[in-house]
Each structure stands twice: as structure tokens, then as C-alpha cells.
N, C-alpha and C positions, 0 to 999 in steps of 0.2 A: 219158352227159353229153358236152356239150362245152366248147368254149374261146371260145366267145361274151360270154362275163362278164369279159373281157380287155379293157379298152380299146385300140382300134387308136394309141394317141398315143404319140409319143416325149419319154417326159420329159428333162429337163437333167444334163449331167456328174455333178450336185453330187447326185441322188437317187441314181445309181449308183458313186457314190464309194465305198460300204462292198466292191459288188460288185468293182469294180476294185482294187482293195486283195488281194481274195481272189485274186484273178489273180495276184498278184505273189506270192502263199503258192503258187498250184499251180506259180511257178516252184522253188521248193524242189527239185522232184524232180531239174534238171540238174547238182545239188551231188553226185552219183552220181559224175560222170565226177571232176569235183577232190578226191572222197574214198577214188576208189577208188585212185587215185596214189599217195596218201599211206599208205591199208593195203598195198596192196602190195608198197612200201619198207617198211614198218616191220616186215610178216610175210615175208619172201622167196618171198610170191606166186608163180608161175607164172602168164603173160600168159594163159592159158583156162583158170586158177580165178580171177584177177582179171574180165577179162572176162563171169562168169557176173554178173556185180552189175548191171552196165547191161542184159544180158540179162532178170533179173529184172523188171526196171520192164515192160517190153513182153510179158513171160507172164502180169498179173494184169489187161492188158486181155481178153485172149481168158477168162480164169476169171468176169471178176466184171462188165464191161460192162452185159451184157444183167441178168445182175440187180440191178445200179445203180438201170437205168432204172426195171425192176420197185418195187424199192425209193422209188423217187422219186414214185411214182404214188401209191404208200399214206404215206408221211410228208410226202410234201411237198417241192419243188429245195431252200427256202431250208436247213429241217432236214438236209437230205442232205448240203450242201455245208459245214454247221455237224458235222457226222460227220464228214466228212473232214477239214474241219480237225484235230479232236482225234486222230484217227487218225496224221494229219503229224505232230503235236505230239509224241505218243508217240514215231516214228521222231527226233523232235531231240533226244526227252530221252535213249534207250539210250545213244548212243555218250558221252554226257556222263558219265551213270552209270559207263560202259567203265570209263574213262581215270581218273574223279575214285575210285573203289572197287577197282575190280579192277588184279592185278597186270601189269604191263607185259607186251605180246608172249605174255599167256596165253590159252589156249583160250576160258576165259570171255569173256575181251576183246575177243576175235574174234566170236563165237559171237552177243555180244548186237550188235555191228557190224552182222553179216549178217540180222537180224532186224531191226536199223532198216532197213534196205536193203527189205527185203519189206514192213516197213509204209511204205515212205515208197511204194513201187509201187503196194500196195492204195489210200491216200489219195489217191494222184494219180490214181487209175482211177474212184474216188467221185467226186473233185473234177470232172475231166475232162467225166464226164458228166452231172451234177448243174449246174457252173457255168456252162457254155455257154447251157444253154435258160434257167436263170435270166434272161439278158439278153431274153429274148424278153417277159416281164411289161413292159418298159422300151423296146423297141428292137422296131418294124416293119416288114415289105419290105425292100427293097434294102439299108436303112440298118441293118440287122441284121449283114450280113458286115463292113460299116466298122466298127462297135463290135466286135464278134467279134476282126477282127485290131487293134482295137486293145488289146483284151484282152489278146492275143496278142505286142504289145508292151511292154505293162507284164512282162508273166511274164517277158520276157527281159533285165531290166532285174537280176532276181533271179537267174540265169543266169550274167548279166555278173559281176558281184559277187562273187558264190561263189570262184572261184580267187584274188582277189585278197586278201579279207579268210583266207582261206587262209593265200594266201602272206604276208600280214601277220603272221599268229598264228603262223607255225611261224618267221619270222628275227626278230620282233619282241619275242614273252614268253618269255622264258626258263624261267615256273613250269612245272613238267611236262617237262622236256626229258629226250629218250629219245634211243637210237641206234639207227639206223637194220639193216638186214641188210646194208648195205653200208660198214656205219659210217661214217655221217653224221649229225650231232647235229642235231635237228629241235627245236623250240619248240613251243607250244600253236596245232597249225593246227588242230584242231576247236573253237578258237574261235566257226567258223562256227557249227556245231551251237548253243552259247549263244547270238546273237546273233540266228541264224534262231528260233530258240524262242519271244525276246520277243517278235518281230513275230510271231507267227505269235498268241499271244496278243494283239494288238493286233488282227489281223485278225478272231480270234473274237469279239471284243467288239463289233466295230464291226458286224459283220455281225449279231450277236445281238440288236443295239438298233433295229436298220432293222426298218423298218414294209412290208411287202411283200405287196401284195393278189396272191397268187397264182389263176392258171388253174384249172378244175377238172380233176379227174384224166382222165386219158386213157378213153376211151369203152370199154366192155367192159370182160370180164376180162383182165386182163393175166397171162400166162404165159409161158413161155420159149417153148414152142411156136411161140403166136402171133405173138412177136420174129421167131422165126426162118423163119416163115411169110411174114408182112409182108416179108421179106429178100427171099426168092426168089421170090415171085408179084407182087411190082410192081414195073417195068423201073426205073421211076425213082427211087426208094430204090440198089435193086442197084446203077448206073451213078454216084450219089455216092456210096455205101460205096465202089464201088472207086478212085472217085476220091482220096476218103482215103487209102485203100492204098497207091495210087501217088504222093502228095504226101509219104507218113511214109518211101515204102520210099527214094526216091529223097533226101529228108534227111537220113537215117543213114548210106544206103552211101555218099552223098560224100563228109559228115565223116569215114567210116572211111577211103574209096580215095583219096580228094582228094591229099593228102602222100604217099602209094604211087606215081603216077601221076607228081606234080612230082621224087619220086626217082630212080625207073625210067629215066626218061628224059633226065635231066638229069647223073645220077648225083653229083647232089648228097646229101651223107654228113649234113649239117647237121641235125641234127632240130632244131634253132629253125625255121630258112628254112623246109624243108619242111614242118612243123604251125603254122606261118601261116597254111596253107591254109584249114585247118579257121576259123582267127580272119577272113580274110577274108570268107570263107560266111559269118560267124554275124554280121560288121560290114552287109552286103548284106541278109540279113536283116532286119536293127534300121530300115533304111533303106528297104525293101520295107514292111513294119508299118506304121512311121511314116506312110508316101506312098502307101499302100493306106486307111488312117484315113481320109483325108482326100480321096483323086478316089474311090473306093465309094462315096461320100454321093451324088457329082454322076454317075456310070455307071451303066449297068443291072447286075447280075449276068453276063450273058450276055457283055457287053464286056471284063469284065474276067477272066472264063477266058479271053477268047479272047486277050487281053493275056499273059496270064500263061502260056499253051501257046506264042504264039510266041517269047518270051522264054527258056524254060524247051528248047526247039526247039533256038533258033539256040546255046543254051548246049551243047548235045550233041554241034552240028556242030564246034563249035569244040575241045573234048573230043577228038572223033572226031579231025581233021586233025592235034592235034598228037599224038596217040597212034602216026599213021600216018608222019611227018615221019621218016627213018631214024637223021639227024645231027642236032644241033645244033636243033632243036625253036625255036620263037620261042616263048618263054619266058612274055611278053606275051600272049598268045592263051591258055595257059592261065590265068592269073589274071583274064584277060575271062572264059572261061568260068564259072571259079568266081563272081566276081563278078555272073554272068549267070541261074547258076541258083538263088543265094540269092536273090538280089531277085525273080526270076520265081516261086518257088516259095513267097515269105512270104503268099501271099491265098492258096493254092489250098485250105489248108483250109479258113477260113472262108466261098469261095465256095459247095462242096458243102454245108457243115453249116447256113448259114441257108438252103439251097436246100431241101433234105431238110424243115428244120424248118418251113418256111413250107409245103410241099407239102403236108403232112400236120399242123396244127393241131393235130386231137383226137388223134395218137399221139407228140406231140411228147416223154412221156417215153421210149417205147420204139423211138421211132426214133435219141433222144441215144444213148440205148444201144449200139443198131446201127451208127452210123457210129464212135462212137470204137471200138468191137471191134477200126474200119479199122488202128488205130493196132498192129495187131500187124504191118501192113507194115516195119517197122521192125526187124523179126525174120527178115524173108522175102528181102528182097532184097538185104540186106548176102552171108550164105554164099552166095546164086546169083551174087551180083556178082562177090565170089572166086570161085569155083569157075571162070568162066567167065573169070576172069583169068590165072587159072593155065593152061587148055587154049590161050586163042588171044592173052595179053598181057594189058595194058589198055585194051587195045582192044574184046577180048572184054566186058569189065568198063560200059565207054561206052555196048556192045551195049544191055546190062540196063537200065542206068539210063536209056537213052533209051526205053525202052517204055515206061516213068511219064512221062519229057515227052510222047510224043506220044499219050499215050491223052488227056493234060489239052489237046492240042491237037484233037486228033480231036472232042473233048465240048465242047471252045469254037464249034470250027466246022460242029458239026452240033447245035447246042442245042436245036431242037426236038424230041430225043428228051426233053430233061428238063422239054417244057410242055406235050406232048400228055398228053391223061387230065383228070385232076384238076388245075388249076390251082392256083400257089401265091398264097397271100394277101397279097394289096400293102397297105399301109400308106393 
């Protein structure tokens, strides 16, 4: 079969309103980082058993990816991403359960914790690659990556949030107050979890009631095989899967080294000042998304990697020089850099993933598969970025994370590697 029974047209906000909605449910999964704060003050944690929590989110794209896609081809995007939902749903109700049944700081309490954690990873690794191509029924050509990141904008809107209604719930309601391992009396911060739940039923509703003439399933049989097949024998799938790779790997190890690098050097003590860092990136971000939304409508694709490499580029060098500075570092030049690689780096997935998806029409579930798999980069390049911090500074560190800007710039400015063959389907 193919995807000929698809209309090439782009419909209006207001039809993909339920979908966009759902984008802000697959933000849920960033509520990892402000929940794992919280457990590991309240269990006296060590920073690599804390640590393994956000780890998990990025071990069930490499598990469950490729048979997402599988999955998607025999039920259907809209059902798949209505599974994940309930799946998420489940991960908001455990920790509610934890806190409102079980007793404080006990095993149990922990136990069903870490088990939301793993289903909130499975859900988001359904959603991940289930909700992407969903946009494609609705969104054609070029105009595919502008919706995509703005997708990609709403979910971080749920992101934003998360720490704050947090931090509301734990100084704000006193029902529930525990003490901490360092005794400090905390308030009800998994408030979140209740409030993430409603919406998340509000999401399932709205999406459950949408009317959605979906594509016919992808041509042949689909099996892992063949995923993995499609991976390695066609150049242009390969070169955006690893463009993903290198969009996820170079995301994570900033938000990890970003405030390592402003300390190191600076020898500022301040963990406020220096985990800015990290809020700066993700403010660049919102502001990339947003302004990615909206010039991707009027740019080719090809424009806007090559936008997004030199940006992504000059963020490196600037990286590089103050990592190199001996004394006194101009202080200014890194927050340009960071500032430089969040905004450069907000399109580059969505450029590879409507590339990938338009290239290939009739395999458009088992190639969603394949590129998000990309998202295990997230897992890959943070320990090399250390590692190589540790041998030569972070400097060494700059090393790393520049191979992911310039591989995005290398594929901006030699594009014809991803139009020869098969061309992708314009609108």
C-alpha cells in the first residue's frame, strides 16, 4: 500500500488543536529532572542513583523505538499516541498513590517512584514516535518542520512549569509535609503529578474525540529487521538519524557541562549563577521554537540547517576561546555561546525528522521509529563529553560537543547528500 489516499493540504490550527494539546502531555516526561530533586532530598540519594532516573527516559528509546513504529503501522498514529497517553497517565498516578497510601521515605514509596519514572520513559518513547508523523495527515513539505517545532514549542511550555508548580506545592501546602534527609521540611511538591494527571486526561479526551482520516499503513511487512535494514542501506535516512543523534547528544551534554564550564573557570561557588546556565539554554530554546514556527513556513529546509549549523558553529567557537582564556575569561562570551547554541540547536530536530518523513512517505511509520531511536544521543554524548573533560579541561568537553554542531553544519552545506535518490514529497 501506499500514502497516496493522504491529501497533500494543510489544514488550519483549530483541526490540529487536539494534536497540539498532546505535545504539551509529551512534555510531562521533563518533570524527571524537578522530581528527581525532590526524591533525592527526601531519600539521601547519591548523585549516580539519582542520576539513573533521567538516564532511564533515554534507555526505552533505544528498547521500544523501532517497535513503536512497528506498532503504529498495525493500530494506527492516532491509537498509538491515545496508548501513550494512558501509559503517561499511569506514570502521574504511581507517585500520587506513593505519597497519599504508603508510608514516608519507605521502600514501597520509592520503588512505585521509580516505576513511574519508567513508565513516564516508555510513554514518551510511544508518544515521541507515534505524535510526530501524526502531523503529517495535517502538515505538508517544508511546512511540516514549522509545525513539528512548533510542537516542539508547546511541550516546553510543560517543561517550563514543572519546577515551578513544584516549587509551589512543596512551600505552599503544608497537607503532607515530610522532612527531608537533610532535615528540611518540604510541603506537597508532587502536587505536580495531580495536576499533570488532569491534563493529561483532558489531552486523552480531546484527542479521542478528533476525527482523523489517517494514511494507509506503510507498504510491506514491517519488522525490526526491515527498520534496521532501511537504517543502514539508505544514505539518507542514516545521515538524519544521525543528525538527531547529534541535535539530542549536544542538548543534554550542555544542560549537563554548561554550569561546570561557567564554574571551572570563573570559580564561581554559586550554584544559583552557575545553573542559570542551564535556564538560559532552555529561555534560547522557547525563543528558537517560537522563531523557527514561524520563518520554516517562508525557508526551504535546506536553509534553515544551514542557519542552524552556523549558529550552532559560531556557539562552539565561542565555547572553545573562553575555555582557552587562562585568567579572567570574559564572562559575556559564554552566555553568548550558550545563548547561541539553544536558539541554533531548537529546529535541528525537526529539520531531519520532516526530512526523513517526507523522503520516504510509504515507510513514514518505520522511519518515525528510526530517527527517534536518534534520541538515545542523549545518553552518548553527555559520559564522552566528561570523560574528555576530565583528560584535557573543558575544553576537551567543547571538543565533543562541537562534532554535533559541525556535523549539522557539514549537512547544511553539502545538502545534496539528502536530495539525491528518491526525492522528498513537497506539498
Amino acid at each position: 500500500m501506499s500514502n497516496e489516499t493522504t491529501k497533500p493540504v494543510n489544514a488550519g490550527f483549530a483541526k490540529i488543536l487536539p494534536v497540539m494539546f498532546a505535545f504539551f502531555v509529551m512534555g510531562f516526561v521533563d518533570l524527571v529532572g524537578t522530581a528527581t530533586n525532590y526524591v533525592k532530598a527526601e531519600f539521601g540519594l547519591a548523585d549516580g542513583t539519582a542520576n539513573l532516573f533521567t538516564t532511564m527516559v533515554f534507555f526505552w528509546f533505544l528498547i521500544f523505538s523501532v517497535p513503536t513504529g512497528i506498532l503504529m503501522n498495525k493500530i494506527g498514529r492516532r491509537k498509538t499516541v491515545l496508548w501513550s497517553i494512558l501509559v503517561t497517565l499511569v506514570a502521574m498516578a504511581l507517585p500520587i498513590i506513593a505519597y497519599l497510601l504508603c508510608p514516608m521515605k519507605s521502600t514501597v514509596q520509592l520503588v512505585l517512584i521509580v516505576i513511574s519514572f519508567a513508565f513516564l520513559g516508555i510513554g514518551n518513547t510511544l508518544m515521541q514516535v507515534s505524535l510526530n508523523p501524526l502531523l503529517t495527515v495535517f502538515v505538508k513539505g517544508d511546512k511540516l518542520a514549522s509545525t513539528l517545532t512548533l510542537g516542539q514549542f508547546v511541550k516546553a511550555f510543560a517543561s517550563l512549569f514543572a519546577p515551578w508548580i513544584a516549587m509551589w506545592g512543596a512551600n505552599s501546602i503544608s497537607a503532607f509535609t515530610y522532612t527531608n534527609a537533610d532535615g528540611k521540611q518540604v510541603g506537597m511538591w508532587w502536587i505536580l503529578f495531580v495536576i499533570y494527571f488532569i491534563v493529561g486526561i483532558l489531552g486523552y479526551v480531546l484527542l479521542a474525540f478528533d476525527k482523523i482520516e489517517e494514511p494507509a499503513p506503510d507498504a510491506g511487512t514491517t519488522t525490526i529487521g526491515r527498520c534496521f535494514k532501511l537504517l543502514f542501506s539508505d544514505r539518507i535516512v542514516l545521515l538524519c538519524f544521525l543528525g538527531i543523534v547529534a541535535h539530542v547528544g549536544v542538548d543534554v551534554a550542555i544542560n549537563a557541562q554548561a554550569p561546570r564550564i561557567l564554574t571551572e573557570h570563573t570559580g564561581d561557588t554559586f550554584t544559583a549563577i552557575a545553573s542559570s546556565a542551564t535556564m538560559v539554554y532552555f529561555v534560547a530554546r522557547m525563543i528558537g521554537c517560537f522563531t523557527g514556527g514561524i520563518v520554516l513556513q517562508k525557508i526551504s529546509n535546506k536553509l534553515g540547517v544551514r542557519i542552524c549549523g552556523v549558529i550552532m558553529t559560531l556557539s562552539a567557537i565561542c565555547f572553545a576561546i573562553f575555555t582557552l582564556v587562562p585568567t579572567n575569561p570574559p564572562v559575556w562570551l559564554f552566555w553568548v555561546a550558550v545563548a547561541l547554541v539553544g536558539f541554533g540547536n531548537s529546529n535541528v530536530f525537526s529539520l531531519f525528522l520532516s526530512h526523513a518523513l517526507m523522503y520516504r512517505p510509504d515507510r513514514q511509520n518505520e522511519i518515525s521509529g528510526l530517527m527517534l531511536m536518534g534520541l538515545i544521543g542523549g545518553a552518548i554524548f553527555p559520559p564522552i563529553m566528561g570523560a574528555a573533560a576530565d583528560v584535557a579541561g573543558q575544553f576537551g568537553g567543547i571538543l565533543v560537543m562541537a562534532i554535533g554542531c559541525l556535523y549539522v553544519l557539514a549537512v547544511g552545506f553539502a545538502y545534496k547528500v539528502l536530495e539525491s535518490g528518491k526525492k522528498p514529497v513537497e506539498a
